[in-house]
C-alpha positions, 0 to 999 in steps of 0.5 A: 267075103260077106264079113266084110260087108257086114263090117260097113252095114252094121253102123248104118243100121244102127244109127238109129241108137246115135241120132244126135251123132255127127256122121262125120266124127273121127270116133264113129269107127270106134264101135265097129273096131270094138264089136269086131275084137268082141267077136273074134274073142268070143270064137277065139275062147270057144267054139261053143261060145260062138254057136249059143251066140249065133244061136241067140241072134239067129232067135233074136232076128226071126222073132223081128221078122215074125213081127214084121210079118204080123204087122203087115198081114194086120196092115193087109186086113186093114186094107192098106195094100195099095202098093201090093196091087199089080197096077201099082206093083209093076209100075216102072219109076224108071227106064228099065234096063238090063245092067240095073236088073242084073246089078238088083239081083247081084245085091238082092242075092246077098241076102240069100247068100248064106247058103254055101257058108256051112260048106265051110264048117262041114268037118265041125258037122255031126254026119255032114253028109246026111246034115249039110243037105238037110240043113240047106233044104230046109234052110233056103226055103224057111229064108225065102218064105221070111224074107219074101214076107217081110218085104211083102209087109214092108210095101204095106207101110212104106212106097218103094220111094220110101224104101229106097230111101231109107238106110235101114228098112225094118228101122223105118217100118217101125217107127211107123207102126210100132208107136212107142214100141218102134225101139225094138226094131232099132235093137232087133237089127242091130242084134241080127247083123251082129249075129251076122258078123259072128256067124261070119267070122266063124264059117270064113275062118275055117275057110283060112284053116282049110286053104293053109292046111292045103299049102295055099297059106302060111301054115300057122292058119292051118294051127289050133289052140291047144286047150280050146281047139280053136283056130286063133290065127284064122280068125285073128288074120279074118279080123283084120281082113274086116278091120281092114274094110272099115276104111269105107263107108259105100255099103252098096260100092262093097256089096258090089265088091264082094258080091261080083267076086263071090258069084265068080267064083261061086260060077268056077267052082259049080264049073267044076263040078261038071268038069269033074263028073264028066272026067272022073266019073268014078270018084266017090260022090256022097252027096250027088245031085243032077247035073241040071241043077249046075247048069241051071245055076251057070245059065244065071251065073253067067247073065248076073256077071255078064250084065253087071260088068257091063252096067258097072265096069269100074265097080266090078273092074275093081274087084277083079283087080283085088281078086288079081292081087293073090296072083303074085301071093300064089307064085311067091308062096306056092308055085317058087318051090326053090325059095333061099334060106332066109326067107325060109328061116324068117317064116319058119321064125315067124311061125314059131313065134305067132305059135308060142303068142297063140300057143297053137299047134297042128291038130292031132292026126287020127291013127290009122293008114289013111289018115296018116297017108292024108298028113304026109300028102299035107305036109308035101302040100305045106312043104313048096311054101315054109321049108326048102327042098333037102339037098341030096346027100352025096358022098365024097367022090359026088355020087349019091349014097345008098 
């Protein structure tokens, strides 16, 4: 979803590169369908391509960040931390309401929500269960501790009237600060939100292969390239989700798209966990946690979706409505297990030819007893939606051969 997102945030940041540039060309998309295509063939030639990619923009954006830091504890020693003070730091330019401060944390918690992303890749993971709980430990608190510093230094140089008001923060503090040297913040977030895209459309489309391996999608996105051993039709059918979304220009009305729907179902999935370790207490858990922690988490849930429907109910009414249109998708893909033959001979088609145009193949199952009990489970789970049920073979008098 976040992908999705970044697909409209990333021109407005970029605008800085285009002062002169009418908003309302008919070309003004352009960029953003070429960057898109660059991306998706990076990930699709190598997954090693796209991490040294996301690497050198995850660097890129750090590096602006400890700038802007810098710049705004100078600024404090300055003495300029007239907003800083609690006098003028919680003076209210408006009425406060309840559905408004649900809605700020809605769009505020998009910043911190790359946490469940790695969820998404932990079969790329060298000993996930030891490395997937290392890497969001560390990884929350180092995005916390930045991203509250920055905005700490932001207020050092801007009023809060200022910072609503720009498109691009970090764009506006520096053309205050920086002097000659303000381009680099123009290029620096530019650079992070490419880096954001990349990283995007690689966790996301690992989330297509997954749900297609499971029977939830057609199978060709459950295939890999067969030199590259990369997933070519997840990530060319998340492109075109992103393409998609390029038909709007509202950052906010899609954060608060993508936003309410992210944490709905981010709410059922952690309701499950519960669900799970109180009726199946005895599964295997290699990563277990207090159940504290999830219920906390449904507390905050509940008032974030709760207030935020009723502060925007279209907005939020909306993104139910497209979440809802994978209803009918499901009951004709996955719950119709008696489909006639030519729909299934027009998918079995379609998927050999989207195979022979990628060249892609199902992975190689590892030997051995479990693994092999693990694809025939797939291949029953893949079996309701591509391929007819057999009929049963009877012998002449009608009854079932031996």
């Amino acid at each position: 979803g976040k992908h999705l997102v970044r697909a409209v945030c990333l021109p407005e940041r970029e605008r800085p590169f285009w002062k002169a540039r009418s908003t309302s060309s008919p070309l003004e998309g352009v960029p953003r369908f070429l960057k898109r295509l660059l991306l998706t063939w990076v990930n699709c030639s190598s997954v090693r391509w796209a991490t040294r990619v996301q690497d050198v923009f995850t660097a890129g954006k750090l590096l602006a960040l400890a700038l802007i830091i810098i710049m705004g504890i100078v600024q404090i020693c300055k003495g300029e931390y007239f907003w800083l003070e609690p006098k003028n730091a919680f003076e209210n330019f408006q009425e406060p309401d309840i559905g408004l401060i649900a809605l700020a944390f809605l769009q505020g918690s998009f910043a911190y929500g790359g946490w469940n992303f790695l969820n998404y890749v932990t079969e790329e993971l060298v000993d996930p269960y030891k490395n997937l709980p290392r890497a969001i430990f560390i990884s929350i608190p180092l995005v916390t501790f930045v991203y509250v510093f920055a905005n700490v230094a932001y207020v050092t140089a801007m009023s809060p009237q200022e910072l609503l008001a720009s498109n691009a923060v970090a764009v506006t503090f520096g053309e205050k600060l920086l002097g000659v040297m303000a381009w680099i913040m123009p290029i620096s977030v530019a650079l992070s939100t490419f880096g954001g895209v990349n990283g995007s459309l690689f966790t996301s489309s690992r989330l297509f292969f997954a749900g297609a391996r499971e029977g939830h999608l057609p199978s060709v996105l459950a295939m890999i390239h067969v030199k590259r051993c990369t997933p070519i039709p997840a990530l060319l059918f998340t492109c075109i989700s992103t393409l998609l979304m390029l038909v709007t220009s509202d950052m906010y009305t899609l954060i608060n798209y993508v936003g309410f729907i992210n944490y709905l179902f981010y709410g059922v999935t952690v309701a499950g966990q519960i669900v799970l370790r109180w009726k199946k207490p005895d599964i295997p858990r290699p990563i277990k946690i207090n159940l504290l922690f999830p219920i906390i988490y449904l507390l905050f849930w509940a008032f974030l979706l709760v207030f935020s429907l009723w502060s925007e109910p279209v907005v939020c009414g909306i993104g139910l409505a497209i979440m809802l249109t994978g209803v009918p998708v499901y009951f004709l893909g996955v719950y119709w297990q008696h489909k006639p033959k030519c729909f299934s001979d027009f998918i079995e088609l379609l998927t050999l030819v989207s195979q022979k145009m990628c060249v892609v193949v199902y992975p190689e199952a590892e030997r051995g007893s479990e693994t092999e009990e693990t694809h025939e489970d797939m291949e029953e789970q893949q079996q309701p939606i591509y391929q007819p049920t057999p009929p049963k073979d009877k012998d002449v008098g009608g009854q079932p051969q031996p």
